[in-house]
N, C-alpha and C positions, 0 to 999 in steps of 0.2 A: 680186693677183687677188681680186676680187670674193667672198665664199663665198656658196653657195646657201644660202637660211633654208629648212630641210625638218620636216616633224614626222610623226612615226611614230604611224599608228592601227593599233590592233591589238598586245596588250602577250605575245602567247603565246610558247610556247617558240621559238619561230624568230627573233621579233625578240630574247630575253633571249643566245640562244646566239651568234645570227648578225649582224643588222642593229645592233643598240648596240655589240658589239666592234669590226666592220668600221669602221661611222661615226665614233669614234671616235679612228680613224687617218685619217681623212678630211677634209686639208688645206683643202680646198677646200669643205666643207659642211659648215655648221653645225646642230645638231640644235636647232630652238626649244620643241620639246612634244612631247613622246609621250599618246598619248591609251587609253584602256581603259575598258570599262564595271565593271571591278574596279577601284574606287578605290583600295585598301589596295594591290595588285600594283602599279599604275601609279606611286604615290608611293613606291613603293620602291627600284623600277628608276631612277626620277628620282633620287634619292638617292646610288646608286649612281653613275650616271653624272654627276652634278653639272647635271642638266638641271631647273629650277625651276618652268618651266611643264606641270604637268599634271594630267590632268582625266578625267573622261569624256564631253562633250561637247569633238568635235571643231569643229563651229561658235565655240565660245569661245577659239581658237586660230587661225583662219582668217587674220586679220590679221598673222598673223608666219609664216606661211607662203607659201613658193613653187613648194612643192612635197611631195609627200607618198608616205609608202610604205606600202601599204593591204597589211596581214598580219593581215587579222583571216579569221575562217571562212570556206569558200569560198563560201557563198550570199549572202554581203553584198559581197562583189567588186565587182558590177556596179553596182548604187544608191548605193553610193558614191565610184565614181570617176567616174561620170557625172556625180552632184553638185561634186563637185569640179573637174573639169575645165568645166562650167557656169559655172564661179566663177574661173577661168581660170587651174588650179591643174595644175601639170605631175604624172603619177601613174605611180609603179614599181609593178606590180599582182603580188602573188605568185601564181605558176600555181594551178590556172588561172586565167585573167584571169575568166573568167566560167562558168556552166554550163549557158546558151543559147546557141547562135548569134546569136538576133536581137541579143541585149545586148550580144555583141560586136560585131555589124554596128556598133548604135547607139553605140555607146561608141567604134568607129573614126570614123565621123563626126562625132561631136560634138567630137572630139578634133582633128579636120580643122579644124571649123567657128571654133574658139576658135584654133586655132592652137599647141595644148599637144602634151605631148609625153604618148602613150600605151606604155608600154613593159613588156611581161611579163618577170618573172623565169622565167627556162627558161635558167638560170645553166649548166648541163648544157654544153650547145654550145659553152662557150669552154671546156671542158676541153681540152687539147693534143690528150690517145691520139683525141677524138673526134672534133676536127678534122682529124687523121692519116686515121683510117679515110675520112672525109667525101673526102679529097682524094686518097686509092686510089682509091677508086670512081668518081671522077670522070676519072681519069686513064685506066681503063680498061687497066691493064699486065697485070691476068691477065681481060680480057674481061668480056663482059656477066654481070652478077647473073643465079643460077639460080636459087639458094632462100637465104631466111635463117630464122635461129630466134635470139630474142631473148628470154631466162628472165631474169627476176627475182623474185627471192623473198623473205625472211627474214621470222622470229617476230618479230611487232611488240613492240618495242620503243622508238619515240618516247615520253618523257614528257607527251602532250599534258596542254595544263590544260585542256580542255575534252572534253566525251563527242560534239563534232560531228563529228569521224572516222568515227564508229559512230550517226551518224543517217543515215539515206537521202535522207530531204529535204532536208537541209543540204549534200550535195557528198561526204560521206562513202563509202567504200570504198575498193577498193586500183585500181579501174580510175581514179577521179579523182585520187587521190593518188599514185602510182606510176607510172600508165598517162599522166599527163599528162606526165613527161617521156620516157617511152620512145615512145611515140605520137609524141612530135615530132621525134625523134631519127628513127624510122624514114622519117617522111616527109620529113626534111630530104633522108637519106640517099636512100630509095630514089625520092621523087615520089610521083604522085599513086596513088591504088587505082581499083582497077577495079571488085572486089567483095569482099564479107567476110561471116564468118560469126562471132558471137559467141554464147561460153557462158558462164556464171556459176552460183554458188550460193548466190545472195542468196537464202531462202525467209522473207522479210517483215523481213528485215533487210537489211543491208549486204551486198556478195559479198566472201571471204575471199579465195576465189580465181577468176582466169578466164582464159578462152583461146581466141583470136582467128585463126582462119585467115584471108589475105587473100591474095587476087591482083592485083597491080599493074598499070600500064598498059604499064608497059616490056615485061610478060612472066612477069617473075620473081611466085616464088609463095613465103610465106611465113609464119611464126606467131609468136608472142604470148603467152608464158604469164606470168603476176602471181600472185603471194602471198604474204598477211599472217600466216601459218600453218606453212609450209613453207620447209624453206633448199633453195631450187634451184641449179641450175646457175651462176646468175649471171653467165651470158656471154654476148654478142651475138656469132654468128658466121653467115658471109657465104661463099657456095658461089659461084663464079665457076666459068667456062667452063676455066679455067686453074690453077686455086688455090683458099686457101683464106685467110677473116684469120676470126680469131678474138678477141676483146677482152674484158676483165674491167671489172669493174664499177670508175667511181668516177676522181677526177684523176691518180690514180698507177696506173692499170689498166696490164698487160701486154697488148700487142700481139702475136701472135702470125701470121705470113705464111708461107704453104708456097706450091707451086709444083713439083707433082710431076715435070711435062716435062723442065727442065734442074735437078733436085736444088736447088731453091732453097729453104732455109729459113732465115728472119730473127725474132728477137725483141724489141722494144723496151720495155723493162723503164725506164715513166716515173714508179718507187717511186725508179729511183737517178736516171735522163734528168733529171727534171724536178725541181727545187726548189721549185716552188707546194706552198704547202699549201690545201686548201679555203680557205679564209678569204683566200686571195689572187684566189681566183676571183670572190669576192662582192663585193670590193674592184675588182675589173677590172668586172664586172657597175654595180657603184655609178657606176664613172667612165664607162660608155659612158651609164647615163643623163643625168650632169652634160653629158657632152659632144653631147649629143643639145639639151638642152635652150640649150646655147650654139649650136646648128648648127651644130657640126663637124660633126657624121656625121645619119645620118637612119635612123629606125627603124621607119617606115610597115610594109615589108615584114614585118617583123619582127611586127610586129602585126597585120596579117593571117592570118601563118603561125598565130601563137598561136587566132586565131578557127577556121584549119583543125582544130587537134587539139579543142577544145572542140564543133564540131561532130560530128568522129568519135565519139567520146567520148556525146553525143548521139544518135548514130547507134546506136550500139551497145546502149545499154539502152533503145532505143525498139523494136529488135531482137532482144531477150536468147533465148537459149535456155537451157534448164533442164543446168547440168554435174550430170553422174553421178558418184555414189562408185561407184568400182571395189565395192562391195560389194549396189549398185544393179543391176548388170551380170550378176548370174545365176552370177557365177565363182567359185570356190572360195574360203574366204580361210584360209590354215594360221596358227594359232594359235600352235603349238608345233613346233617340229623335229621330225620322227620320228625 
């Protein structure tokens, strides 16, 4: 079998932890370049991985590529896979693909137009438990969705090598980083919104944290809570007319099914279920793109859907409302135990 010639722009911590390991067991594609505007980091990881060509101009590479996995900051996403797929160059984009709608519009047609394959990482949805959830709710055994509440939190801790997390004009915060895979997750799950209302507490920086009420078209009404600061809840759970499912965060997440009417309660624990470890997910992730790009399967929808959360997302800080601290609030705050 033929391998794919791919080279990786963008040298940060996600390609060094994620994409060079996975690729690496990756039968079928060949890595020709890794590309970074940090010369010294880029020749290192090249080193590392025994890969010879690399640079910081990804133009100087172009010709031993067929394909590219664009992991550099999220405000460079768009001008560069549109350049590339100009060039008739197939592109994995990591979420989000872009931080405008239009760019994504432009970036789905030009992708059309060349005949390349445009494809987001929202690696998220091949997880098993979330697939599980996806296909209860479709099934519809304990009835229509009434409300959900989906908390994500924890104290940032990524090693980024760069401070574009914590620019605002760059894509940075925890609604574009964190919100871009649960944003799609929700809309996978629940469809389209009807209305919503967004809060944050960016005040000239970045927002730490934020929280998103939404009503949907089906009916169902639900929220949204994110942050970089705070360890919350960490579960997405799902109020049915019959039941209830609850899930934890991540590929080994616990599933959790009630069903009060006939005493049904079920747990599926996919830390023992399931033998994936992350890194098989990114590897599955990698081979739908290979396999996209040979036309087995076809990922259009898939890249739309990614334009829908980048919109919302859009939506939302063209909308923001001001979050309060509880201490904003007029309420008392006890200091000390009496």
């Amino acid at each position: 079998m033929k391998k794919i010639n791919l080279g990786i722009i963008g040298c940060g911590m996600a390609t060094e932890v994620i994409h060079l390991p996975v690729l690496s067991k990756c039968k079928n594609v060949n890595v020709t370049s890794i590309i970074d505007i940090d010369s010294k980091r880029v020749y290192d990881l090249g080193q590392q991985y025994d890969i010879h060509n690399t640079g910081t101009d990804y133009n100087s590479f172009l010709h031993m590529m067929e394909a590219a996995i664009i992991a550099v900051p999220h405000h460079m996403h768009a001008a560069i896979a549109l350049d590339l797929m100009e060039k008739g160059l197939h592109v994995l984009v990591e979420k989000p693909i872009a931080l405008r709608g239009i760019d994504c519009k432009n970036m789905i047609e030009v992708s059309k137009k060349n005949d390349v394959v445009l494809y987001g990482g929202h690696v998220r949805r091949l997880y098993e438990p979330i697939q599980k959830v996806k296909k209860l709710i479709a099934k519809k055994n304990l009835g229509e969705v009434i409300r959900f509440e989906m908390l994500e939190g924890r104290i940032f801790e990524w090693p980024a090598i760069t401070f574009d997390m914590f620019d605002p004009n760059r894509g940075g915060g925890v609604l574009t980083d964190i919100g871009s895979h649960v944003l799609d997750l929700m809309l996978w799950w629940f469809g389209d919104i009807d209305s919503f209302e967004y809060f944050d507490d960016a005040r000239g920086g970045v927002e730490a944290n934020c929280e998103i009420s939404f009503k949907m078209k089906s009916g169902a009404v639900g929220r949204v809570e994110l942050s970089r600061v705070r360890d919350l809840r960490n579960t997405y759970k799902v109020l049915f007319e019959k039941g209830t499912i609850e899930v934890t965060l991540g590929h080994d997440a616990l599933v959790k099914i009630e069903r009060p009417d006939n005493y049904f309660r079920a747990y599926l624990d996919y830390s023992k279920k399931n033998k994936r470890t992350i890194m098989d997910y990114f590897h599955m992730q990698m081979m739908n793109f290979v396999k996209a790009m040979q036309g087995k399967i076809s990922v259009d929808k898939a890249a739309e859907e990614c334009m829908c959360v980048v919109e919302l997302i859009e939506m939302c800080k063209q909308n923001r409302k001001q979050l309060e601290y509880p201490w904003e609030k007029g309420g008392k705050i006890e200091l000390y135990a009496s």
